[in-house]
C-alpha positions in Angstrom: 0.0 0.0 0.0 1.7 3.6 -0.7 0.4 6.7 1.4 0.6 10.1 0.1 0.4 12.8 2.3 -0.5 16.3 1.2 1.3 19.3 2.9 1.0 22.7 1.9 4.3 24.9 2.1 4.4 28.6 1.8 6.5 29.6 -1.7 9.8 31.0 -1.4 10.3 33.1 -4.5 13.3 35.7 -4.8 10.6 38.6 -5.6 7.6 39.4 -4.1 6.0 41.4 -7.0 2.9 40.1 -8.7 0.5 41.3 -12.0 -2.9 39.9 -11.8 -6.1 40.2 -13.8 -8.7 41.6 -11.4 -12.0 43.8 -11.5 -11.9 45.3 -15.0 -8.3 43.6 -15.5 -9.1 40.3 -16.2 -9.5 39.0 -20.0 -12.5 38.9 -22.3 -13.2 38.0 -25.8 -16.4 40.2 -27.0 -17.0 41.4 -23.6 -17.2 38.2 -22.1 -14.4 36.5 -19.6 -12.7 34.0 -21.4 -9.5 31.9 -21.6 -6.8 32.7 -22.9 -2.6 32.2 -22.9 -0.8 35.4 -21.4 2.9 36.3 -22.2 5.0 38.5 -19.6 8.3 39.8 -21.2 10.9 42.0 -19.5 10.0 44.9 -21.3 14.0 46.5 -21.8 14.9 43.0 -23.4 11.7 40.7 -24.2 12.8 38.3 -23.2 10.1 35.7 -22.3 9.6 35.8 -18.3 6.6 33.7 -17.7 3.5 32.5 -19.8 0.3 31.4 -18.0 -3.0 30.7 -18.9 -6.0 32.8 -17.3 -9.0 31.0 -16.0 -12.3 30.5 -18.0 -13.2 33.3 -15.5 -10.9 35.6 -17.2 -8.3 36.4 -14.4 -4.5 35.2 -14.6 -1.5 35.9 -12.3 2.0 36.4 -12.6 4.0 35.4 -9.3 7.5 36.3 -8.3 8.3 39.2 -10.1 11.0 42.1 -9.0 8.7 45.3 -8.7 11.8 47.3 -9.9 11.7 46.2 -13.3 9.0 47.1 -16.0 7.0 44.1 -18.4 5.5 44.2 -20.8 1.8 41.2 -20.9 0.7 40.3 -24.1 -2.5 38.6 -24.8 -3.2 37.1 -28.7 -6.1 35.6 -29.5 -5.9 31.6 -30.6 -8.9 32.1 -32.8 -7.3 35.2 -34.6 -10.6 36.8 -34.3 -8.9 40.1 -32.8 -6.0 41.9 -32.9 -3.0 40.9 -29.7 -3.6 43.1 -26.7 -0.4 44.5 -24.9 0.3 46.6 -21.7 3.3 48.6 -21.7 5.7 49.4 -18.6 3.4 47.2 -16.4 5.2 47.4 -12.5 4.6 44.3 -10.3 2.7 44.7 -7.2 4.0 44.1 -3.9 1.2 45.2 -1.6 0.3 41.2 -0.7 2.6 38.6 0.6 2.9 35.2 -1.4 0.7 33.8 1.0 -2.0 36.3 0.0 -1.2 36.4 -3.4 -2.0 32.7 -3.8 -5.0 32.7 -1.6 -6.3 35.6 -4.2 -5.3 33.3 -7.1 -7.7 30.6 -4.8 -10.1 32.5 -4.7 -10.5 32.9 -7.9 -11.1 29.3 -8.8 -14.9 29.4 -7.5 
């Protein structure tokens, strides 16, 4: 018999900063919140930082990120319905701790 016991452990991650889709931030195809793979570049040398997917609910987070540097997200749409959407000069967050910043990632799963 193998037993498998689930603990939960607070991240460590070098940077505290985080970009999330929340209230009017989150994405939508036609007005509607939709699914969708998100890009996060460093935005002096775009290079590829992170890519996640938001939820069918339309938010997304980034994690980890050093609030000192600038990104650039970039949205395109699978269907090539619409045209890519980009944010410029985005600055992480740091006002919640990692523990709070997954907890608001949780909560977005209802």
């Amino acid at each position: 018999m193998q037993v498998i016991a689930k603990t939960y452990t607070s991240l460590s991650l070098q940077y505290y900063g985080y970009i999330a889709g929340a209230n009017d931030g989150i994405v939508t195809v036609a007005g509607k919140p939709e699914s969708r793979r998100i890009w996060l570049l460093n935005a002096q040398s775009l290079a590829i930082e992170q890519v996640v997917t938001s939820l069918n609910n339309g938010h997304y987070i980034f994690l980890g990120l050093d609030p000192a540097r600038k990104y650039l997200v970039l949205l395109r749409d699978y269907k090539k319905e619409y045209e890519p959407f980009v944010w410029d000069d985005v600055t992480a967050a740091d006002d919640l701790t990692i523990d709070e910043q997954v907890a608001l990632q949780e909560s977005w799963q209802t």
